[in-house]
Each structure stands twice: as C-alpha cells, then as structure tokens.
N, C-alpha and C positions, 0 to 999 in steps of 0.2 A: 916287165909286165908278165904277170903268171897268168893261170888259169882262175886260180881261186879270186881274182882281182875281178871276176864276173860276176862272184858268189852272191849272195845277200846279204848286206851285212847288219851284222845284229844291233837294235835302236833300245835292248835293254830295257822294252816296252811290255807289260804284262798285260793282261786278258780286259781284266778291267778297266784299262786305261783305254786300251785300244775299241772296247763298246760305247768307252765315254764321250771320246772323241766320233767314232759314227754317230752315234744319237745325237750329240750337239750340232753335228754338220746339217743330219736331217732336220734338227728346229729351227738351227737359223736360216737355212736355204725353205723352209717350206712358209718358218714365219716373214721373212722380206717378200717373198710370191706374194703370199697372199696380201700385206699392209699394201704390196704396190697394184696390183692388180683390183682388189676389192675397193680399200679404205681410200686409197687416193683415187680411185678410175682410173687409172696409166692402163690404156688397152694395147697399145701395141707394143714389144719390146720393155715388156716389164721387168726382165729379169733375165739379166745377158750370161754368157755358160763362163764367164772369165770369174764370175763369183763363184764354183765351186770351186775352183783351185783359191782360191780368198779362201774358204771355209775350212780344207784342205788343213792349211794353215794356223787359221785364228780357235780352232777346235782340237784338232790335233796332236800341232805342238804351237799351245798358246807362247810356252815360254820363248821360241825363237824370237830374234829381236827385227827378223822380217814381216812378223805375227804383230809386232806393235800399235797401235792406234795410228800413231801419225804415220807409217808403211802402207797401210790398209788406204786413209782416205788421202794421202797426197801421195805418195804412188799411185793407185788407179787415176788421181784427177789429172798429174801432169801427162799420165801417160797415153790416156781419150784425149788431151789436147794434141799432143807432138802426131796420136794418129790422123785426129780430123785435117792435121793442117799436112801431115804427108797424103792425104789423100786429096785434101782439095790442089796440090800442087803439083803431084806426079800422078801425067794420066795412066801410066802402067801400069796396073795390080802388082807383080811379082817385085817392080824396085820401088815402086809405092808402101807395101808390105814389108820389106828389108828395112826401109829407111824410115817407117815407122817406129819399129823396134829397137832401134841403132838409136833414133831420139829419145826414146823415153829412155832405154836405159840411162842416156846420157843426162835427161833431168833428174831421172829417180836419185843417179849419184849424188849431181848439185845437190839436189834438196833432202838428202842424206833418207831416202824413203824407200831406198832400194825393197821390191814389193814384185815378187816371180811373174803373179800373174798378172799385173802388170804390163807385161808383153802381148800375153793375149787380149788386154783391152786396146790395145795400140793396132792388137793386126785387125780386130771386129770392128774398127773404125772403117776401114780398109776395105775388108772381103763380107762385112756383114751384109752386103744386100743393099740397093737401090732405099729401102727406107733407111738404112740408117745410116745412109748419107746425106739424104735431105733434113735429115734431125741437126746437121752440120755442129755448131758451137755446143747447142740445145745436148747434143748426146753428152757433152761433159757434165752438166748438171743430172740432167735423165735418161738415160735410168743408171750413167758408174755412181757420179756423187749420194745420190738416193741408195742405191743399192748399197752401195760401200759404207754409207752411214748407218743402215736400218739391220744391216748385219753385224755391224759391229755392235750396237747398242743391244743388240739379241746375245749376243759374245758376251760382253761385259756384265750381261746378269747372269748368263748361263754359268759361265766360269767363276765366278764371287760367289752363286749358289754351291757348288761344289767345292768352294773353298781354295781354288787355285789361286794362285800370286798373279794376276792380270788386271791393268797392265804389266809386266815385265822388268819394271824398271831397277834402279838403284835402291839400296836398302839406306832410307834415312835416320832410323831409329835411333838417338843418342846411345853410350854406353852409360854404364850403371852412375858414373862419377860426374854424368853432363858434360862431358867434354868434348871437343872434335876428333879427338884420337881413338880409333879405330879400337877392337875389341882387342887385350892381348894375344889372342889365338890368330888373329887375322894380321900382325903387324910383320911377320915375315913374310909374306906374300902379298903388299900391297899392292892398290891401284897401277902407282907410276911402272912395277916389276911387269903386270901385265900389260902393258902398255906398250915397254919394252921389247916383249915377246911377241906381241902381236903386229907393232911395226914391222920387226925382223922378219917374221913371217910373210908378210906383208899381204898374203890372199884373203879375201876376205872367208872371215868363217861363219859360220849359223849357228852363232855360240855367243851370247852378252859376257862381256867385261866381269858381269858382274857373278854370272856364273863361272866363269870360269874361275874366279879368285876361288868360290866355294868350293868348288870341284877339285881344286889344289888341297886347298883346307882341310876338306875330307879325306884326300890320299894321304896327309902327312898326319892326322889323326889315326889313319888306321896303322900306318908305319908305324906308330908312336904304339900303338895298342902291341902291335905283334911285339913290340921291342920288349917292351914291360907287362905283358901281361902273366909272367909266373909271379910277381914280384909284387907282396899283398901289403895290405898296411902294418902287421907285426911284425914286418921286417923294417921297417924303417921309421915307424913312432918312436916317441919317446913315453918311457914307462915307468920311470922314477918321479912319480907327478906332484905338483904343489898344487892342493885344492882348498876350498876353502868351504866353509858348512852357512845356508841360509840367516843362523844367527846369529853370523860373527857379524861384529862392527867394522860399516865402511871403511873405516881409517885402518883400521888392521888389516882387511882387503888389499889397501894401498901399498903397506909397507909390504907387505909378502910378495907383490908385482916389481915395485922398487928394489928390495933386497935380491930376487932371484934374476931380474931381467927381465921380467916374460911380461906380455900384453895380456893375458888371459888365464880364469884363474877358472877351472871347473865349478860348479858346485854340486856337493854329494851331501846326500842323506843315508846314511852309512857305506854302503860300493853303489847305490842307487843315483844315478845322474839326474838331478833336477834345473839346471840350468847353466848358465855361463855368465859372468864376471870380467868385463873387456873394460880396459882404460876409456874408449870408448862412451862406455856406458856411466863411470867414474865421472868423468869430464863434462859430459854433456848432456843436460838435462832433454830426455826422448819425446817431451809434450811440447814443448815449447823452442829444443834447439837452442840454447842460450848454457851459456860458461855454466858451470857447477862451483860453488862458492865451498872454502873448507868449512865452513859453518853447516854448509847442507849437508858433509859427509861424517860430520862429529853427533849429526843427531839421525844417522842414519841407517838400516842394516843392512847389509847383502841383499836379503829377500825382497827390500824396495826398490834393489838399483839394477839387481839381476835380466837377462835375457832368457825367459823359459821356453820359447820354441828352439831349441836346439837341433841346425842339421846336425846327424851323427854317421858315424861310418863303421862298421863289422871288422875286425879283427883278421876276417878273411878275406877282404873284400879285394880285388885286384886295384894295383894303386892306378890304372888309368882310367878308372870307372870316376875317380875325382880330381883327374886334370881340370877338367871345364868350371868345377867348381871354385877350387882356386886359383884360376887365369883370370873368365871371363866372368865368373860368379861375386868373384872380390871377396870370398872367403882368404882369412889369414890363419883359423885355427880351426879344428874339426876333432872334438872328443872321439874315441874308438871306445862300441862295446864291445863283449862278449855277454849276448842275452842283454840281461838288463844291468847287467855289471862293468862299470869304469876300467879299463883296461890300460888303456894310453892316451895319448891327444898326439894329432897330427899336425903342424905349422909347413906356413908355405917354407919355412928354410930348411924341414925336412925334406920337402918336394922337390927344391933347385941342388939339395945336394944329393938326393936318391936320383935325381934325370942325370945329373953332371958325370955319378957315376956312371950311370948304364953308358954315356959320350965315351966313356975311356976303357969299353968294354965289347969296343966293334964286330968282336972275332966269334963272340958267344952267343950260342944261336938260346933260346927262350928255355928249352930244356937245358941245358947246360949253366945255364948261368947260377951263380950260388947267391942265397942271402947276401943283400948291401950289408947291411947291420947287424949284428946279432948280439940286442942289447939285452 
C-alpha cells in the first residue's frame, strides 16, 4: 500500500458528462418528490434519502450493471423487506442495523440485484424514526417500491433522450450475414474468454460483461492501429488491374473473372471509376434474389448488372482506417483512387497477407518498419 493508493483516481469522465449526470440526478430526484408528494398525496415520507445514492448511480453512471432496471427496483424492494423484518425482530438499533444490512446484502446476491444503496434502504427501515416503522410491510411498497419505480421511469426517458445505451444490457444485433456468430472483430475475445477472467478474478467488478468484451476490443484495435499505421494502401494493392468498361457484354465480364481468378472486375470510363462488377452481382439477380440464368447474361451489359455506389479507398489512406471494413463490414474488394483516377483495388487476401506480415515483424517499431510490397 502506497500513498498515492489514497489519490483520486481518474473515471476518464469529461465536463459534459459530469453536468449531464448532475442535471439528470436533479430531474429525477425533483420529478419522483414531486409525482409522490403532489400527484399521489403521499404526505408523510414521500421520498426516503437512500434515493439519491439510487440517482447517484442510474444518472451518473447509467452504464454500471448495479445502475440496471432490475438492481434499482428488486434491490431496493428485497432490501426494505430484510430491514422491516430486522427491525420488527431485533429490539436493538445498533444489531438490528448490522443484521439489516448483512440481509439484504445477502438477498440482493440471491436475486442477483446487487444495488449499494440498497443498504441504506435496509438501515432507514431501522433508524428511520417511529413512523417508519409503523409503515411496517407497507414501507416496501411506500415510498422504496414507488420511489424506486417513478425514478427509474424519469431515468429511462432521460437517458434514451440523450441518447445513452440504457438499459445496459447485451448487444443483440445480428451481424451483417444473420447469423449467430459474433462480428469478426469481436470473435478473439469472446463471451466464454470473459467469463474466464472474470471467474478467476472472482471479486465482483462495476463493469458488464459486455463492456468489458468492448473495452478489450478497442485496446487491440488500437494496438492494431499503432502497429500498422505507417503502412498505406499503395503499399500493399494490387496495381496491375483487370477492368472492364460499362459496355462490354456480360458474358465477356464472366470470362475475364473466370480467366484471371478474381470476384471483382472495376468498371472504368477511361482512368474514371464508375462502378463494380462482383460474381455476385453476375449470379444473382438484386431485385428479386433469385439465380441469374445464362440467357439473362448473353443479352446483357455491364452497365445493367453493375454496383454504382462504390466504397472506395485514397492511395494514401493508412491501411487500418479499412480493417473494420473488411472484418465486420463484409467488404471483399475496395477500388483505390488517386483523385478521381483508378490506381489499384484492394481484396481481403491483400489484407491477411499485409497483417500476416506486419505478425513476422515483432521487432519493428511503426517508424522503422519498411514497405510490405513494393509493387
């Protein structure tokens, strides 16, 4: 243990964030006062002090997974029960108080709601005073359940206004292909690997699952950036290109893909890139999804089967600027200008073998490291 182990330590939280979360704390603590006090007439005990440390939290840092919906209302609920019933059972305040707190924690685990203030709803069952112990059962409904409800529902609009991710949860979004399998970028660092870590750890942290996959994600994204980022797309295109012009005929398209190998054929209007030419696009008719017959490509041209929104990529452009594109993007080919002129096309097998290299080139720091290709 040092000295600086006392320090403050930094939550990496900017100016704006930290006004964000004051101001929501003040609307949802002023909007539950007031719904309870006014709208319902609850006159006594309308708004217990274990909700600003709730607000604390669900404002703050909404993303904590002790910030959660089900933390906020079945933590505070089990936890006014374990106190009303340590207090209707131990007539001693101070181990009436202990053994409040010692219970909820102990349900919040059970019912996986672990929820800080929590505790203080457990000991105001307790030391809150002669009425709010006559409130006996009644305090778990009014005023934690009420409160714990009418501030979250003040949470949930405030944070969805601003556009935060709350609730907290898992990201369910399919990837691009509909499948169950996790986005290429995320498949080195799955679930189960966190899972791993976090047993072995075994304390609990104020940290989801789910970020912290991300938060790995983004470390080895940026490692990946520092690694490669001298190393542009004119170093590792290819520049010897097979193109083909809007009014050539389909079938001719075909053979030039078949003959050379390749899925993807440019199309140019003199060094002018106007679109792309994918097997793809050959194969399967884009309105309908249905086989392409050789009869539709024998009375067919380029310019009717073609892709004209073309991503494209600069010639200078550092090549980690289009990892993401063809991981999690599902890009297989990426034309390179200079200006508006055709330079080269990029494919994902120049990508696995420009990473593969920089893997066999541990020692070379980002200055140092020379052209992979130099075609």
């Amino acid at each position: 243990m040092q000295f600086r182990d006392f320090l403050p330590v930094s939550t990496n939280t900017g100016l704006k964030e930290s006004m964000v979360g004051a101001l929501g704390a003040f609307i949802g603590l002023c909007g539950t006062g007031l719904i309870c006090q006014w709208a319902l007439g609850i006159e006594a005990y309308w708004l217990i002090a274990p909700m600003g440390a709730s607000a604390v939290l669900l404002f703050a840092a909404p993303a904590s997974p002790l910030a959660q919906p089900w933390s906020i209302l079945v933590g505070n609920g089990v936890s006014a029960l374990m106190g009303v019933v340590s207090a209707a059972l131990v007539p001693d305040p101070a181990l009436a108080s202990a053994l409040a707190v010692m219970l909820a924690i102990g349900a919040m685990f059970l019912t996986r709601s672990l929820h800080p203030p929590g505790g203080a709803v457990a000991l105001t069952a307790v030391i809150g005073g002669e009425g709010i112990r006559q409130l006996g059962l009644g305090y778990v409904l009014l005023p934690v359940l009420v409160n714990s409800a009418l501030l979250l529902t003040l949470g949930l609009v405030y944070n969805r206004l601003l556009g935060r991710r709350y609730p907290n949860g898992a990201k369910t979004a399919p990837n691009r292909h509909q499948t169950a399998d996790p986005e290429p970028s995320a498949r080195l660092a799955s679930a189960t690997d966190i899972d791993f870590a976090l047993g072995k750890h075994g304390e609990l942290l104020d940290i989801s699952r789910q970020d912290l996959q991300d938060l790995l994600q983004e470390a080895q994204l940026h490692a990946l950036r520092e690694r490669v980022g001298t190393v542009r797309c004119q170093d590792v295109m290819s520049k010897d290109l097979v193109v083909t012009t809007p009014d050539e005929p389909a079938m001719a398209a075909w053979q030039l893909l078949s003959q050379h190998r390749i899925k993807a054929l440019p199309v140019v209007d003199g060094e002018q890139l106007v679109g792309i030419l994918t097997l793809h696009d050959l194969m399967i008719d884009r309105e309908n999804r249905q086989p392409r017959g050789l009869q539709a490509l024998e009375t067919r041209t380029v310019a009717a089967l073609m892709t004209r929104e073309v991503r494209t990529a600069w010639r200078h452009q550092p090549l980690y600027d289009l990892v993401e594109a063809f991981s999690d993007g599902g890009l297989h080919h990426m034309p390179v200008l200079d200006g508006e002129r055709l330079v080269g096309i990029l494919t994902q097998s120049d990508m696995v073998a420009a990473l593969f290299n920089l893997a066999l080139q541990p020692s070379l720091t980002n200055e140092e490291a020379p052209p992979l290709v130099d075609r």
